[in-house]
N, C-alpha and C positions, 0 to 999 in steps of 0.2 A: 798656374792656370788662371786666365782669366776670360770671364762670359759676361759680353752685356752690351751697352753704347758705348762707343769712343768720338771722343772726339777730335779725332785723326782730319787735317784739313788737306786743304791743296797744296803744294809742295812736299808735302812731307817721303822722303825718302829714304831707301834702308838701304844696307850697301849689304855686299854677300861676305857670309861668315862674321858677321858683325853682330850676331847674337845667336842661344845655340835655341831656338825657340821657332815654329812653324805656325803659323796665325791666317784666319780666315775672315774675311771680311760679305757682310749682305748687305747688301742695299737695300733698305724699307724703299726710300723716296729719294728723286733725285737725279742728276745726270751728270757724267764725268768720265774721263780719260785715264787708264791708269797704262805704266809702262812694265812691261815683267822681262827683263833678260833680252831686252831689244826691240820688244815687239807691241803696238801698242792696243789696249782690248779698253771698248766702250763699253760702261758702264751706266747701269738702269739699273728701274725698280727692278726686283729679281734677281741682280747678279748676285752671282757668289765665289768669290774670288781667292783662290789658293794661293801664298807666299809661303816660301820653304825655305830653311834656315840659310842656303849658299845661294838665294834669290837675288838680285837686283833689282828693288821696289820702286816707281816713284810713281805718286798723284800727279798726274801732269795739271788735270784740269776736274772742278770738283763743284755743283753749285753750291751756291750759299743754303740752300734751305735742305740740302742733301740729310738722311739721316741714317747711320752705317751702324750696324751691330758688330763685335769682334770673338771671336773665338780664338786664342792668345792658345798654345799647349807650346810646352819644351816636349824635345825631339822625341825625348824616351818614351814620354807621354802618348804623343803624336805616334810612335811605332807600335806600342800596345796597342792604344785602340784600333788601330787601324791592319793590325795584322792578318784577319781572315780577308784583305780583300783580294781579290782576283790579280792576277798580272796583266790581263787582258787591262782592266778597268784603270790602274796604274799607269800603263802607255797612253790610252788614250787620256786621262788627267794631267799629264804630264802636257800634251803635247794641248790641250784646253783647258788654260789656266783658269777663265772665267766661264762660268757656265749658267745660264740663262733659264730660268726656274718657268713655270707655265703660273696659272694664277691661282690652281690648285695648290701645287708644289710653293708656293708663295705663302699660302693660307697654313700651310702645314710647317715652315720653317715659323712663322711666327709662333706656332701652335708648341713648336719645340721649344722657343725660349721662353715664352713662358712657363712650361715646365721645369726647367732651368732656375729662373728665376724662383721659383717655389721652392724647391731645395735649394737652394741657398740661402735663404731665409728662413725657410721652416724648418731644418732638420740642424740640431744642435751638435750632435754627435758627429766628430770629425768622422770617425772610418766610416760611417753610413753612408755620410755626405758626400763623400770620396766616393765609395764603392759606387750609388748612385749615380752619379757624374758621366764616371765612366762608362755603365751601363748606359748613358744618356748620349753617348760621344759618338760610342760602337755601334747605336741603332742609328744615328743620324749617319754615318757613313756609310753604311749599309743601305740604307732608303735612298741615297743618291747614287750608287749603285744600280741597285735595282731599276729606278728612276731613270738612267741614264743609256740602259739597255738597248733602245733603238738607235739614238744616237753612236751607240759605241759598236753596232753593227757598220751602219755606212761612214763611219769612219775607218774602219779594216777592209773594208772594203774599196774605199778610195787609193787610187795608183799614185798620188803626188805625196804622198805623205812620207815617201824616201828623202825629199830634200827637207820636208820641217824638222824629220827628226835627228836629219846633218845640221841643222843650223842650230837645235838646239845640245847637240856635239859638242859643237865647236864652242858654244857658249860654256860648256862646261869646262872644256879643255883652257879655256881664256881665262877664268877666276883660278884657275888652278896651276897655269903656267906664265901668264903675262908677264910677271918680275922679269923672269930670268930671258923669256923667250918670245919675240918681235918681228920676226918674218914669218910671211904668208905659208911659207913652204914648208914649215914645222909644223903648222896646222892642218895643212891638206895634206901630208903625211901621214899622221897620227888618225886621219879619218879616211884615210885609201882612198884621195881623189887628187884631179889635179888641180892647181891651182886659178886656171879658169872657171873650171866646174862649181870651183867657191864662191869665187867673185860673182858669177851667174847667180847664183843663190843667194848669197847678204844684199847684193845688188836690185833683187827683185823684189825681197820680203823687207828688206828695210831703207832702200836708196844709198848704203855706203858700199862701197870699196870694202874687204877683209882686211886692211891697212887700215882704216880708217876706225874699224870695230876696235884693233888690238888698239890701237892710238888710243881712244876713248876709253878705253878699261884701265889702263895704264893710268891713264889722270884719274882716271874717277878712284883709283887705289892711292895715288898719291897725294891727290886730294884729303884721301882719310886717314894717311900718317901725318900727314898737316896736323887734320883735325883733332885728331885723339890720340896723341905721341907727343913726346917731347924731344923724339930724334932728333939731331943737326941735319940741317941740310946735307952735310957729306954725310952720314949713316943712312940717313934717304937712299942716297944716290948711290950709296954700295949694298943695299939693299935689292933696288932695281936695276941691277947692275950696266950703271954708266961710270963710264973710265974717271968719272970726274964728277964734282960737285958743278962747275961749268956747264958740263953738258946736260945736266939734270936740268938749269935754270933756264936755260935757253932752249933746251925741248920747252919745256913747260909753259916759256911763254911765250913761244910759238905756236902751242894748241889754245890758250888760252888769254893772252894777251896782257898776262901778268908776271909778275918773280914767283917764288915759292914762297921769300920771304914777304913777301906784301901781301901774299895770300893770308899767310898766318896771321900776322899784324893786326887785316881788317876781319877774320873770325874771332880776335883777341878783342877788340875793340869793338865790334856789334854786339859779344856777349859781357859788357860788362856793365 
């Protein structure tokens, strides 16, 4: 568990299942672009913005005088407190990553970490501390909740909300099938639609092609056996099942305009 400032900048990026931890981020001050699973949500004073452990995070854009508090929990953590809440309220979080506080609800998230802040300081006693905490977790989810009540009417009530919740589908079905599986039409499958019907939809809410989303995930996975694996290139590549170490390198820098191995090399070589 961790509560308090971060100093989380612009670029920084999380890949999905890349930690087993669920982390919320507010914005005191500040303005910026973040990207969540394709889609991309501006950022002000008042956001407050959910990342969930099979997320795909990135800062696109972050100013300099920005100032971000974190609320860091592992999963377990994260489903305890959070287990009285509605399904209803679940759907529509899910599908409203960031959410836009009023300047009450502003006054009042500040108002929480301070409290926060207090026990952790003041209270010596691990299980207190603990017990506290949690009771601290469970009411702040609860009051967004409550808090989010009108919005979470017209939004069940809105007729379009059929295709956000295919797009974020399909996102799911992508971190969890992409290795093995690369056509359009395993996806519009697995989601009973056709594969027009997809392209209509990635095509609207993000500007790609469905080809172009699986293509993108694919590197951005290969990218992170690059980065934090010591695989060969051939184990990559039988990994993501290409017939060859070949066809691994020349996809790859055909999306990207490099080898694998030069990939490697210059992350070898910038961190050293």
């Amino acid at each position: 568990m961790d509560i308090g400032y971060t100093a989380i900048t612009q670029g920084y990026e999380k890949m999905p299942h890349s930690t087993n931890e669920t982390f919320f981020l507010f914005c005191e001050c500040g303005y910026g672009i973040v990207i969540i699973n394709f889609e991309k949500y501006i950022v002000r004073p008042g956001s407050f913005i959910s990342v969930y452990s099979d997320d795909y995070f990135l800062i696109d854009r972050l100013s300099e005088y920005a100032k971000i508090q974190i609320i860091n929990l592992d999963d377990n953590l994260f489903d305890e407190v959070t287990a009285h809440q509605s399904a209803d309220f679940w759907n529509f979080w899910i599908d409203n990553r960031v959410l836009y506080m009023s300047a009450e609800e502003i006054l009042q998230m500040h108002a929480w970490f301070l409290n926060v802040r207090w026990i952790l300081s003041s209270t010596e006693e691990l299980q207190m501390r603990d017990f506290m905490l949690r009771n601290q977790l469970s009411t702040l989810f609860t009051g967004i909740e409550v808090c989010c009540q009108d919005y979470m009417k017209e939004y069940h009530s809105k007729t379009d909300n059929n295709a956000h919740r295919i797009l974020q589908r399909f996102w799911r079905l992508l971190v969890d099938n992409c290795k093995h599986e690369h056509e359009v039409r395993f996806y519009a499958e697995k989601l009973n639609i056709t594969t027009h019907y997809l392209a209509k939809i990635t095509r609207k809410a993000m500007g790609y092609s469905p080809k172009k989303c699986i293509d993108w995930q694919r590197i951005t996975e290969i990218k992170q056996e690059l980065r934090n694996s010591h695989k060969s290139i051939k184990e990559i590549a039988d990994n993501f099942g290409f017939e060859s170490s070949s066809y691994l390198i020349s996809y790859f820098r055909r999306h990207t305009g490099i080898t694998p191995g030069n990939f490697r090399k210059n992350i070898i070589f910038t961190t050293k």
